[in-house]
N, C-alpha and C positions, 0 to 999 in steps of 0.2 A: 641392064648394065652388068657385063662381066667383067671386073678387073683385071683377069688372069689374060683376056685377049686385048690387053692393052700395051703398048709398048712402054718400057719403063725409061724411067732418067736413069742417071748413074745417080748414086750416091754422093758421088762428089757435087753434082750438081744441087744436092739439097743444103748444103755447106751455109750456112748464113755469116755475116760480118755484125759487130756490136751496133751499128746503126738499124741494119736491117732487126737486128732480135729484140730492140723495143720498139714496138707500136704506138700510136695514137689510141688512146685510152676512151671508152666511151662515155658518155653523158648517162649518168642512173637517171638522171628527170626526162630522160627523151626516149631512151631506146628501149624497146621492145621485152617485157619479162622475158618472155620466150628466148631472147638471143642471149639475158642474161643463162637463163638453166642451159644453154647451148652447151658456153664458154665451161661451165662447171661441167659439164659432162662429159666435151670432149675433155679438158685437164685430167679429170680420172681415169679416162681410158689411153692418155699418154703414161700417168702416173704406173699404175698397173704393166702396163708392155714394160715398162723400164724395170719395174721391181721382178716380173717376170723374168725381164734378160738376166738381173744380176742372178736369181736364184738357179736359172739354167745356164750361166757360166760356172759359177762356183760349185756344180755338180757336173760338170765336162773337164773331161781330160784331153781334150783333143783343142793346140792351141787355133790351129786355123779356124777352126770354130769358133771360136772362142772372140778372136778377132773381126770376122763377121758380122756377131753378137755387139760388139766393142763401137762398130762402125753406124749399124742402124741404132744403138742405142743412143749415142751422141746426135742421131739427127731428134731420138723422141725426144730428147733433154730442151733442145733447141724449141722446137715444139711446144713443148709445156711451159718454157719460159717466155714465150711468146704469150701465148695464153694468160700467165698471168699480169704480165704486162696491160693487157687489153683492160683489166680491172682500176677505176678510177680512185684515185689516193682521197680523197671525201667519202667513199663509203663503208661505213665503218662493222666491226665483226659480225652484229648484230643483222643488220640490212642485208648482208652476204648470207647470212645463216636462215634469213628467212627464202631467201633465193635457193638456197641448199635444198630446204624441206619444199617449196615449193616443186622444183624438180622431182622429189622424191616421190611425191606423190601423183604427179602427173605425168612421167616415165613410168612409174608401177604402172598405171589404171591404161596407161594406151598399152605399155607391153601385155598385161593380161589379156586384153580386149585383142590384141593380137596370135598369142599362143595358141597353139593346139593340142598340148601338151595337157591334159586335166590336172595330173598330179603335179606339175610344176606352175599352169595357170593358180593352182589353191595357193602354192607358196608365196607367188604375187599378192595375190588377195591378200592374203592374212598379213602380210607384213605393209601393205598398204594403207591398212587402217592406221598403226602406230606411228608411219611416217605423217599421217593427216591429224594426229592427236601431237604430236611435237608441233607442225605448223603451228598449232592453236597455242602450245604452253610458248614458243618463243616470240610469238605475238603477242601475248597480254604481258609479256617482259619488256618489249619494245614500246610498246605504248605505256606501259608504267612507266621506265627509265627517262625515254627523251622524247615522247610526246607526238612519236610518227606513227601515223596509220600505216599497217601492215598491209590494208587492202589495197594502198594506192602502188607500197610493191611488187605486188601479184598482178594489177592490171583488174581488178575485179573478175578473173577470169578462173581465179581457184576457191572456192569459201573456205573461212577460217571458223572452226568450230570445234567443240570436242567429241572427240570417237572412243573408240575401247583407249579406259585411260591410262596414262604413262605407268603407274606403280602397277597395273595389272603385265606390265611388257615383261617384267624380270621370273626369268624362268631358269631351271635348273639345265645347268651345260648340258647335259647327257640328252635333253629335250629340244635342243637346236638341231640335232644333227637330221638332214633329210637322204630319201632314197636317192642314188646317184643315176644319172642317165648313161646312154649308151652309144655307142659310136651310131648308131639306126638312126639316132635323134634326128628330128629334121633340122635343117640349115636353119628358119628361123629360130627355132627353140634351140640351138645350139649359141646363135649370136644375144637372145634375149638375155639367157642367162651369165654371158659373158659380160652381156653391157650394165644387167643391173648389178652383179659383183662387184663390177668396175668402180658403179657409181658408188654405192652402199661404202665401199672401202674408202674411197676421196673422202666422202661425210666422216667416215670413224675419225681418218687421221686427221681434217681440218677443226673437229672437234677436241678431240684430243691436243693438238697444235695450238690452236688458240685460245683455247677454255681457261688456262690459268693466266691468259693476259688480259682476260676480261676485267672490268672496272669496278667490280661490287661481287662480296663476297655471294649474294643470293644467285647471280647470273655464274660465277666459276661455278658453286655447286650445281643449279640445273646443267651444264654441259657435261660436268661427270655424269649426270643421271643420266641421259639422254643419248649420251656419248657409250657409255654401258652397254644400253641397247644396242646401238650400231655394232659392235662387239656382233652380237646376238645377229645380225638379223646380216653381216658380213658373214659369218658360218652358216647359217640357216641357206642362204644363195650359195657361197660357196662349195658346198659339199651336195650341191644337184650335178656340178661338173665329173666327168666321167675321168672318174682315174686310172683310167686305163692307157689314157694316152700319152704317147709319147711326147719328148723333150721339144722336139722338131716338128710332130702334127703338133702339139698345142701353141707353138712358135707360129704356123702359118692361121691356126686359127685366131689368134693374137690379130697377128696382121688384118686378116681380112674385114675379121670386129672391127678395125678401125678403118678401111677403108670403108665400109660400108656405112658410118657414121659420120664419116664426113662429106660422103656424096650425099648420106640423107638429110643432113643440116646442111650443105650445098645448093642443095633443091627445095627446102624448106624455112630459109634464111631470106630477113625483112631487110635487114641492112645491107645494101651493097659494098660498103667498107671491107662489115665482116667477112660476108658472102665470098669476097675474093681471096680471105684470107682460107676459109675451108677450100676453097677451089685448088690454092697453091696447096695445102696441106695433105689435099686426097691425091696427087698427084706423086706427094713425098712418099704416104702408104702404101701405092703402086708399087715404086720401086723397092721399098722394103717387103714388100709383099712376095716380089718375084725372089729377090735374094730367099727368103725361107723357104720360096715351091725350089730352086735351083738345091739347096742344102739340104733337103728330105729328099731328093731325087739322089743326089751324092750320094750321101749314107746310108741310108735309109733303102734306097734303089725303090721308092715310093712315089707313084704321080700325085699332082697336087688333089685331083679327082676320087682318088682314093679317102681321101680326109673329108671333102667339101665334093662331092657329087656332081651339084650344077653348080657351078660358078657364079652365075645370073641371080644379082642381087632378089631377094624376095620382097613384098612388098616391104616401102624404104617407113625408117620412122618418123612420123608428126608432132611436133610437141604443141597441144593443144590442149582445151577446158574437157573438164573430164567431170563435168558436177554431178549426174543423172547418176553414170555410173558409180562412182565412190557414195555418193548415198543408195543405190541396193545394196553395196557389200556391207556400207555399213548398217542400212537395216535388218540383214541376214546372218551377219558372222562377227557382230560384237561381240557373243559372248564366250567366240574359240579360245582355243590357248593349244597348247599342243604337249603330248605324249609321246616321248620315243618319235616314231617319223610320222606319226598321224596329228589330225587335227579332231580337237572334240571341243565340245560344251563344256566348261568349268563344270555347270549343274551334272555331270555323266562321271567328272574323277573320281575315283575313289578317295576315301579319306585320308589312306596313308598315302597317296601321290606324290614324287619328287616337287613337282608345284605347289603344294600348300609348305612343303618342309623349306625349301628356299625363300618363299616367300615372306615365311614366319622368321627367317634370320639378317632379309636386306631390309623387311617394311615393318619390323618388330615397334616400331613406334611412327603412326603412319604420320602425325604431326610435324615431323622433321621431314619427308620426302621432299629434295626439293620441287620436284614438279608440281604437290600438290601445295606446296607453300607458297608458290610465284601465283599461280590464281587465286587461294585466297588473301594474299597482298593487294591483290588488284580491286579483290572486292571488298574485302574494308578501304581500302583508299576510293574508291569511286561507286560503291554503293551493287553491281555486280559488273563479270567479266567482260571484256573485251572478245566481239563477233565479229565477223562479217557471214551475213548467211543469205541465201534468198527466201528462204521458207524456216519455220519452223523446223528443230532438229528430228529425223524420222523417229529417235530413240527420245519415247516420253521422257524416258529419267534423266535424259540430259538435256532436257530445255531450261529447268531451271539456273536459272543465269545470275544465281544468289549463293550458289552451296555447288562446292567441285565432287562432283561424287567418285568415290574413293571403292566402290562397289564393285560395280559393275565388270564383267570378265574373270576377276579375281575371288571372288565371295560365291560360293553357290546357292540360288538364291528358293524359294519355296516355288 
């Protein structure tokens, strides 16, 4: 599939009426985890193009542009609010949040599994673990608070367990920042890293958004905590993007990230309800799609080939169980953390490392973390934590399912 040889709609034709832009909402008991992390992922990659346009309007002087900008962004607005429409008024922050991490972790481990990029497959890796150790602290919140098993929201299709643990994620800013890529990148690794930015960002802001209308002060404080990291791990993705590029190539690269994500939930979509609704959607992207090759040809005097080489989607994404793999990374590279733009062994830092001095001033008394205070709540109230596992944890020190270890990543150990 090449979008670029596709004919487009007008704009105008993406135009929706207040009928059309609320949808029939799905059933959480019926429908597919999977179509849930869909609907989260494409929302983020609407969310982002929009935030995109505003920030490349308000940096153009040129109003025709501008207006352009003005026209495809009212149709992402439309789009996303469609999207959350699709979300049922019964499911509540928590249920969504574990839908959140579930994505998270099942986008990282198929995009890795995908990349060819070594130095940008490791950023996957490593920030994949932390996304599968949050699944597990807003799990044993969910089942302390109201009594829902997390695994029947997953579909028993993700395990819920702890990995390198949350108070090891806090790292000093100067240590998020990664090597940037380059316009060479290949088209997949150009869109990987655009889509998990994408997603990475929806989790910061729906954390940050909703955290302080949560019900109990234990749950606002883990979504600060938690919410922090997405901070962290939003710049960690964000800064592989190649800042080289232009206002206009990263306009059409915009674009095409989303067409390509809705023809691949299009193609990879259970519900025919939904399925139709990506169908009308990747249809919308086309046309906005051409509008940006049409305005980098303008100004630019740049073909759209120049930016994006082959057009011809690469292979499209799966959203699928990923257990085999998240357990090698995590019996492999629990004990990373990172320095400046590399990854090391906590056991390998030096003493005076920006990592141990940041850590000694957010985790100065690690009794108050709330992460590590939601699982030990869990285990004094019910004797130990809340799993879902198929095997035993690959990491011995984290099988014990009686004492949250606080260690591990962060501590270097003999």
């Amino acid at each position: 599939m090449n979008p670029f040889e596709l004919k487009p709609l007008s704009l105008t034709k993406c135009l929706e009426n207040w009928k059309e832009l609320y949808r029939k909402p799905f059933c959480k008991y019926d429908v597919s985890p999977y179509t849930k992390t869909r609907i989260i992922l494409l929302n983020g990659a609407e969310f982002e193009a929009v935030s995109f346009s505003h920030r490349f309007s308000r940096s153009c002087n040129n109003n025709d542009i501008r207006r352009e900008l003005a026209f495809s962004r009212r149709i992402e607005q439309q789009q996303q609010k469609i999207l959350q429409s699709l979300k049922p008024i019964d499911q509540n922050i928590l249920e969504e949040t574990i839908t959140y991490e579930q994505l998270a972790v099942d986008l990282t481990a198929r995009l890795a599994q995908m990349e060819p990029d070594v130095y940008v497959k490791a950023a996957l890796d490593f920030a994949l673990l932390e996304d599968f150790d949050h699944l597990y602290r807003y799990s044993n919140l969910l089942d302390m608070e109201y009594g829902i098993l997390p695994e029947k929201l997953v579909g028993r299709y993700t395990e819920i367990m702890p990995a390198r643990p949350t108070i090891a994620h806090h790292r000093h800013p100067f240590d998020t920042i990664r090597n940037f890529t380059n316009k060479d990148a290949s088209a997949i690794t150009k869109l990987n890293i655009n889509i998990i930015t994408a997603a990475e960002q929806q989790t910061m802001n729906y954390y940050m958004n909703v955290g302080g209308f949560y019900t109990s002060d234990e749950g606002r404080k883990l979504y600060q905590e938690i919410g922090m990291v997405e901070e962290d791990h939003v710049t960690h993705y964000g800064s592989l993007l190649d800042p080289n590029t232009t206002w206009l190539e990263n306009l059409l690269l915009h674009e095409y990230t989303e067409c390509y994500l809705y023809y691949s939930c299009m193609c990879d979509e259970s519900d025919k309800y939904i399925q139709k609704i990506w169908e009308q959607f990747f249809e919308y992207e086309v046309a906005q799609l051409h509008v940006a090759k049409n305005l980098l040809e303008q100004y630019e005097n740049k073909q759209w080939n120049e930016v994006i080489p082959n057009g011809e989607f690469p292979e499209l994404l799966k959203l699928g169980p990923n257990i085999e793999y998240v357990r090698d990374i995590l019996a492999n590279t629990v004990n990373y953390t990172t320095t400046c733009e590399n990854y090391i062994c906590v056991n390998n830092l030096p003493k005076d490392a920006l990592f141990f001095k940041y850590q000694d001033i957010v985790n100065n008394d690690v009794c108050n973390v709330p992460s590590h205070v939601t699982i030990e709540d869990r285990i004094k109230k019910c004797g130990i934590d809340y799993r879902y596992e198929i095997s035993p944890n690959p990491i011995k020190s984290l099988q014990n399912r009686c004492c949250d270890n606080t260690c591990l990543g962060r501590i270097p150990m003999e």
